[in-house]
N, C-alpha and C positions, 0 to 999 in steps of 0.2 A: 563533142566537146573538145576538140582540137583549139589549143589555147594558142595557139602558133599564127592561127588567123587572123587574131586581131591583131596582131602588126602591119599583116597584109592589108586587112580593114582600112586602119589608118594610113597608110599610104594613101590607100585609094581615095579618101574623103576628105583626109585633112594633113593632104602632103605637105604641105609648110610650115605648119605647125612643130614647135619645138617640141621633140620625143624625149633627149639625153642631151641636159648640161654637166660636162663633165670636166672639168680645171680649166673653168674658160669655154672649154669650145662646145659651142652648139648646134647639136644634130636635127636634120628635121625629120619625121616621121618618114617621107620620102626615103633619105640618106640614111638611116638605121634600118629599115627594112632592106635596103639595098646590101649592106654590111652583113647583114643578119644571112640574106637569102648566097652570100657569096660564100659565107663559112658552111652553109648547109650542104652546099653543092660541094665545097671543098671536104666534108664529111664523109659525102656519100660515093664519093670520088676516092677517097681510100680504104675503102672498101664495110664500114661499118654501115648500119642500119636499125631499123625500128626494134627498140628491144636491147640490140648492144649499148653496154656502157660508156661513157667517160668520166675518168674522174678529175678534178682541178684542184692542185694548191696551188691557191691565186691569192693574192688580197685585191679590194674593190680597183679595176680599169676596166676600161669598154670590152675588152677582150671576152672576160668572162660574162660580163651583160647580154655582148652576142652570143656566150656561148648557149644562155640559159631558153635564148627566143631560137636560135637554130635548132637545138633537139627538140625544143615544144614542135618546130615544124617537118623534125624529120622522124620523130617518134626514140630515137635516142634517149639513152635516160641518162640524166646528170648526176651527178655524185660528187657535190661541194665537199672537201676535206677542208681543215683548219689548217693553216699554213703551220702552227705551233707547234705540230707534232711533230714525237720524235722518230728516228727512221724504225724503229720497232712498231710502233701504235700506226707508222704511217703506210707500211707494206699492208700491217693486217688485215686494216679497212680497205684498203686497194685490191687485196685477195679477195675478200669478204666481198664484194660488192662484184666482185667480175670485170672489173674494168678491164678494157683492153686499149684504152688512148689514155695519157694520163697532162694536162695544159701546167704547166708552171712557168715560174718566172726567176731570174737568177738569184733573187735572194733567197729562196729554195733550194736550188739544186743541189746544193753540199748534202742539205737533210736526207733527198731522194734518192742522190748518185750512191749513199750508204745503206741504201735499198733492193738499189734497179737488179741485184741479181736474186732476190727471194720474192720480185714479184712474177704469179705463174703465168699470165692471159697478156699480158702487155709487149707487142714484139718491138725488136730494137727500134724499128722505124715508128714507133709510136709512142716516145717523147718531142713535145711539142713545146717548144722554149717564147715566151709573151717578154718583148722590152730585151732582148739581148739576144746574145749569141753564148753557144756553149756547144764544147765536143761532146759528142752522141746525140744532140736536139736538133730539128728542123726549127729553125725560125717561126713562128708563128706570120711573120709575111709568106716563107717561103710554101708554108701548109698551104695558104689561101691562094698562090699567084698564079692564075689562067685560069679560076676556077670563076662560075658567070653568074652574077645579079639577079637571074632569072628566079622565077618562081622554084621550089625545088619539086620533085613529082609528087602527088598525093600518098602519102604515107599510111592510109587507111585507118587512120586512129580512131581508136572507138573510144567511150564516157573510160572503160574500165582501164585502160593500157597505164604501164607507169611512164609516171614524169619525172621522178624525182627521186633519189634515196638519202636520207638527210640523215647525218649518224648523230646521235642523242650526245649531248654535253659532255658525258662520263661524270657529272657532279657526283652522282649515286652509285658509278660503278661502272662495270665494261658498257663502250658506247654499244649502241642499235640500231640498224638501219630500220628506220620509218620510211616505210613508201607513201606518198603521191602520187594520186593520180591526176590524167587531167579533166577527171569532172572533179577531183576535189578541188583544185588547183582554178577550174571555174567556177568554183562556187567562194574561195576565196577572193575572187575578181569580182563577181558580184555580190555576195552579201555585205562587205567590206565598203565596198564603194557608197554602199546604201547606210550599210551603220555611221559611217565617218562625213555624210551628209556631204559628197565628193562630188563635184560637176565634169566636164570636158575642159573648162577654161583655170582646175586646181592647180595648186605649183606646190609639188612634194620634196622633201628634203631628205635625205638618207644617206647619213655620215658613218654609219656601222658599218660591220662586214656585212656584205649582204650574204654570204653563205652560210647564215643563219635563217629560220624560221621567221623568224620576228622581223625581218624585211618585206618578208612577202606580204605583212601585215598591211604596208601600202604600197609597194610594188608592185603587185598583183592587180589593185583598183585602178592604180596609175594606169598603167597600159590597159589594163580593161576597158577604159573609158577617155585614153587619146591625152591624157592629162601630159604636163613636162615633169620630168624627173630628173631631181637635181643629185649628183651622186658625189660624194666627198672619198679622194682616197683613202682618209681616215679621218678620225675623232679630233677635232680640235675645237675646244670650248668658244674661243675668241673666233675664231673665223665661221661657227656657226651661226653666232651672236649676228655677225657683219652679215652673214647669206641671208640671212632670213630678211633685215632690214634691207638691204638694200633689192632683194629678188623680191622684196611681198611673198614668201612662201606663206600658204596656208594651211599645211598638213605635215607634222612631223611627228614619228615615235623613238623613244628613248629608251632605255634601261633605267634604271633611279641610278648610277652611279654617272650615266653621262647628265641626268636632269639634275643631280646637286653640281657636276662642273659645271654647269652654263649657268645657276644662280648663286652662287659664290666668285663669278668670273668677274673681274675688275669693269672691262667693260657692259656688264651687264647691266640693264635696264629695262622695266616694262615695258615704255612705250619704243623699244627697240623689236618686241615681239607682239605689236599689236594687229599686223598682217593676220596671225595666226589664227584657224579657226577650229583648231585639235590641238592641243600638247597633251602628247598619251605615254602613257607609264607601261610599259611589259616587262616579263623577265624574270623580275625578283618582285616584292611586297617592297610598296613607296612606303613609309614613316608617314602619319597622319600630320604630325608638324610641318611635315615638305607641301602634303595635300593644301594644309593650310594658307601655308604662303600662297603657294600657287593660285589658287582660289582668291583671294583677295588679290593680288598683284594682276594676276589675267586672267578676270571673272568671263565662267560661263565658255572657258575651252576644255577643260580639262576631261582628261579618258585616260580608262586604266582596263585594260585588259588583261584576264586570267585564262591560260590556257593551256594547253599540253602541245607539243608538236605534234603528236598521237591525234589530236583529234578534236578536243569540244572545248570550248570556250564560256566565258563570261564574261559581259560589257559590261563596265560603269559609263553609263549615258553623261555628257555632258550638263545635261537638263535635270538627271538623279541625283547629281555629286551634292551638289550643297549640303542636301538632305542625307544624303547614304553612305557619305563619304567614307567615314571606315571600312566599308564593305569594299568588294571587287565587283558589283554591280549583279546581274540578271540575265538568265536565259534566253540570247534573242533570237526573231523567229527561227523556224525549222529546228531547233536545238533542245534537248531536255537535260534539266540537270536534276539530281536527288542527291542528298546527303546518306550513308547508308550504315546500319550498326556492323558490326563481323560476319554478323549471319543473315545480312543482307537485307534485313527490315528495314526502313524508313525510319530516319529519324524524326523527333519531335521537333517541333522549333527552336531554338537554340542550344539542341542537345549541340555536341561535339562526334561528327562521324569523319567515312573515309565518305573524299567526293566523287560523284561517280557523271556519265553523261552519256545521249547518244544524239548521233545528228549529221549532217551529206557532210562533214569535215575530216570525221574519224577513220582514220588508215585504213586500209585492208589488211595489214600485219606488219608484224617484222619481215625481214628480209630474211630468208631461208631460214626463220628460228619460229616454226608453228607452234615450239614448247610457250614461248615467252607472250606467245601473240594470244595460244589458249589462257595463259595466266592473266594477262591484263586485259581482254576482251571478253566476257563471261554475260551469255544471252544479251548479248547486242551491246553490253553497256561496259565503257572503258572504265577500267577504276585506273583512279589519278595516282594511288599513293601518297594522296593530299589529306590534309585533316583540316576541315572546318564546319561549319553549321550555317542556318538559313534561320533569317528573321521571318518573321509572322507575312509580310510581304512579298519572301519569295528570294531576298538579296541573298547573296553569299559572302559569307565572312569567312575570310582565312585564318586557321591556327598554327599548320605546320607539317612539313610534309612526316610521315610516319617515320624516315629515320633519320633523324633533327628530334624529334622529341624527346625531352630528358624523361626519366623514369628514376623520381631522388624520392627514395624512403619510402617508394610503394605507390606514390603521388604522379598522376601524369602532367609535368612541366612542358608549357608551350612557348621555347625561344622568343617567340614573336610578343608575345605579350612582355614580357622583360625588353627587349629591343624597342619598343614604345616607351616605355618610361626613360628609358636612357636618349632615346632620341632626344626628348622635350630639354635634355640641360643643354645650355646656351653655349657651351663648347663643344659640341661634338659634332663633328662632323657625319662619322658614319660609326654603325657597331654590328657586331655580330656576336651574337649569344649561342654558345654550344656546349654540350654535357662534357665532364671530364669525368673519369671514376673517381671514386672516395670508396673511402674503407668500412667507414657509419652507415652511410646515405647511399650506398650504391652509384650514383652519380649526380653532381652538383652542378649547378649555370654558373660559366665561365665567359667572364666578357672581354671582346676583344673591338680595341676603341682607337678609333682613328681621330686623332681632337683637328677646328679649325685653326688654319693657320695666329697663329701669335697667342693661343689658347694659353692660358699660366692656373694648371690646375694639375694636383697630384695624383697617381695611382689611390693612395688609401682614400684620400678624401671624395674621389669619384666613388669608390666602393663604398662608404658610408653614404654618400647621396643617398646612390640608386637603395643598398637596402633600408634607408628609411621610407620609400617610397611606393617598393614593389606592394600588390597587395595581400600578400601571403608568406609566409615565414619561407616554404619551400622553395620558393621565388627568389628569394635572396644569392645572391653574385658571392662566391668561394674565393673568385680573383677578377680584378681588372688587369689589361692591360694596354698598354699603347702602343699601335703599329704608326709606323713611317704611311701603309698602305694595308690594303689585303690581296690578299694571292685572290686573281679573277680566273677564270676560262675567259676563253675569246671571246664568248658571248656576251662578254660584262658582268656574269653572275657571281656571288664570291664562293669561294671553294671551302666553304666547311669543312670539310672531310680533309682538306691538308691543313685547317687550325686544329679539329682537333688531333690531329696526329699527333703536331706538333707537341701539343700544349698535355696529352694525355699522362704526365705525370705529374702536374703542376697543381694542378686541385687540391683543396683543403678543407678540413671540414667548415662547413657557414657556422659561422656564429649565431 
């Protein structure tokens, strides 16, 4: 399962063919392998190989695209960092991970250089500088220059070797290095290609960072199957809107905070996105009023994928949605999911459990942390730290991850079901519901409410909405409030855990 090949593949069958549109310029399958096999060579030339690390803080250019097809072929293992981080969190995982190359780019370097001397593995000559020049960096031309196009030498990679160490969001706490390997990493090539009903002749979009998870989601099929991949330096609502219409892209995934920018964008319009034959939801839990639009404005695309970077998944089928729409869809092949009580039983049909799964996607562990990897892998099956139940059918409905859930008056409160009701009033753009302490109640739902632009509605009066609405007195909101935005991670997902810091003395008792 050497996922490096199919670059070489496509060279060989469909050299012309566009591999990487990327601000304008387009690469053909040919010309990216060629780039790809010239940084491998340039790799292996300074002396790393199968098994050493590198690590990147990049944001999305060709640079890091080669970087991710040249370790697939030299056996290398990549280790995407968040440019975000700050030089403490950014040495650690650099240690952590054993990296001894480290790729950046100048709007980094300040972060790094307030690093480069508590990191242990990395020697002076192995910062590598993309798009500029800087003292102590090799150029990233000057890495690559006399090094040759050629094939690089066989690396002997077997199914098990790592590909990847992808460090976990830190939403919930210190990140994680999750390994990849590259049978898992082929089996996200093809099972993906197949759920997302993807051909050779597809045209993908991906405006996120990809040194996230949820890139691979079609990045992975992309090149599995010769497709072109359209890559955006970053997030822009409006210049999505224009890729899509004027490229005919047919396969794009989103977070919900970039799928409410692109339907609230001035220029937007449906038949601006009628190319499309996916608009898929990851990340975080889409609002069912978004599902709805969506659904009605661009019937018969819609995907929402629920999954862990860890490991197992669940699809909402395009062909499900109408019907299941609340739900995050169903176990597809090779995959099993169960809902489970504490002590591990199976739940009934729409009890409320922890979700659990097993299936060719799920890690082999953390990264040197067998404590953590014994805790969440337990006889073959990952528990998510997700709380939700399964209909009489099989679907999976989410409630809420286990530490998000309020516990007011002895009552287990599920954010999510409050964040549905608030969604549905006609000003709000986004919201986020999270416990604050109370003195009565042990802890109360506090909501934090981003309204749409020109919105003219007040803190109390939202908070009298929602609690005449919620279904249950426990349910009831202690406080609203209105943000400009919400604190995200890079990944798009919103940061709970810095609202409620924030906000944890603000609570009161509900009425």
């Amino acid at each position: 399962m050497d996922i490096g090949s199919l670059i070489t593949r496509h060279a060989r069958f469909r050299p012309e063919h566009v591999a990487v549109d990327f601000e304008g310029q387009l690469i053909s399958y040919a010309q990216f392998n060629g780039q790809v096999n010239q940084l491998s060579n340039a790799l292996l030339r300074a002396g790393l190989g199968k098994g050493d690390k590198v690590a990147t803080v990049l944001s999305n250019c060709m640079e890091l695209l080669n970087l991710y097809w040249a370790c697939a072929k030299t056996g290398i293992v990549i280790v995407p960092l968040s440019p975000l981080l700050m030089p403490a969190g950014l040495a650690g995982l650099i240690n952590d991970s054993d990296s001894a190359m480290v790729f950046t780019a100048p709007a980094y370097a300040d972060t790094l250089d307030q690093c480069r001397d508590k990191l242990k593995a990395v020697p002076a000559s192995g910062y590598i500088m993309s798009g500029g020049e800087r003292a102590g960096y090799m150029t990233y031309e000057a890495f690559i220059s006399g090094a040759g196009a050629h094939e690089p030498p066989d690396a002997g990679i077997v199914d098990a070797d790592m590909f990847n160490i992808f460090y976990s969001s830190g939403t919930t706490g210190t990140p994680k290095g999750i390994v990849h390997t590259h049978f898992i990493r082929a089996m996200y090539g093809a099972l993906f290609a197949n759920a997302w009903r993807m051909t050779p002749e597809s045209i993908v979009l991906h405006s996120g960072a990809i040194i996230f998870n949820g890139a691979f989601l079609t990045l992975l099929p992309a090149f599995y199957l010769g497709c072109t991949f359209i890559m955006h330096k970053a997030f822009d609502a409006g210049e999505y809107i224009r890729t899509i219409a004027r490229e005919k892209v047919t396969h794009v995934v989103m977070v919900p905070s970039q799928i409410l920018a692109v339907l609230n964008h001035p220029e937007y319009a449906p038949d601006k996105l009628q190319s499309l034959q996916m608009l898929q939801s990851v990340g975080a839990p889409l609002h069912l009023e978004v599902k709805k639009r969506i659904n009605a404005e661009l019937p018969g695309r819609y995907y929402e994928l629920y999954g862990l970077t860890e490991g197992f998944f669940t699809i909402l089928d395009k062909v499900d949605a109408p019907r299941k729409l609340a739900s995050v869809g169903c176990e597809p092949p090779l995959t099993q999911v169960r809902i489970v009580r504490g002590d591990g039983s199976d739940c009934a049909p729409r009890e409320v459990g922890e979700i659990v799964g097993r299936g060719p996607c799920v890690m082999p562990g953390y990264y040197k942390r067998p404590d953590l990897t014994k805790e969440a892998i337990r006889d073959g099956w990952l528990y998510s730290g997700d709380m939700g139940y399964m209909d009489e059918d099989g679907f999976v409905y989410l409630a809420d991850r286990k530490k998000d859930m309020i516990i007011s008056g002895g009552v287990n409160v599920y954010p999510r079901d409050i964040e549905e009701v608030i969604a549905a009033h006609g000003a709000v753009h986004g919201v986020a519901v999270f416990g604050v302490p109370d003195e009565k109640w042990g802890e109360t739902p506090f909501a934090a409410i981003v309204l749409k632009a020109r919105a003219l509605v007040g803190e109390t009066e939202m908070k009298e909405w929602i609690n005449a609405r919620v279904g249950a007195k426990f349910q009831r909101v202690s406080r609203v409030v209105f943000l400009e935005d919400f604190p995200y991670n890079a990944a798009g997902k919103i940061l709970k855990r810095e609202l409620r810091e924030r906000y944890s003395n603000a609570g009161s008792a509900r009425e």
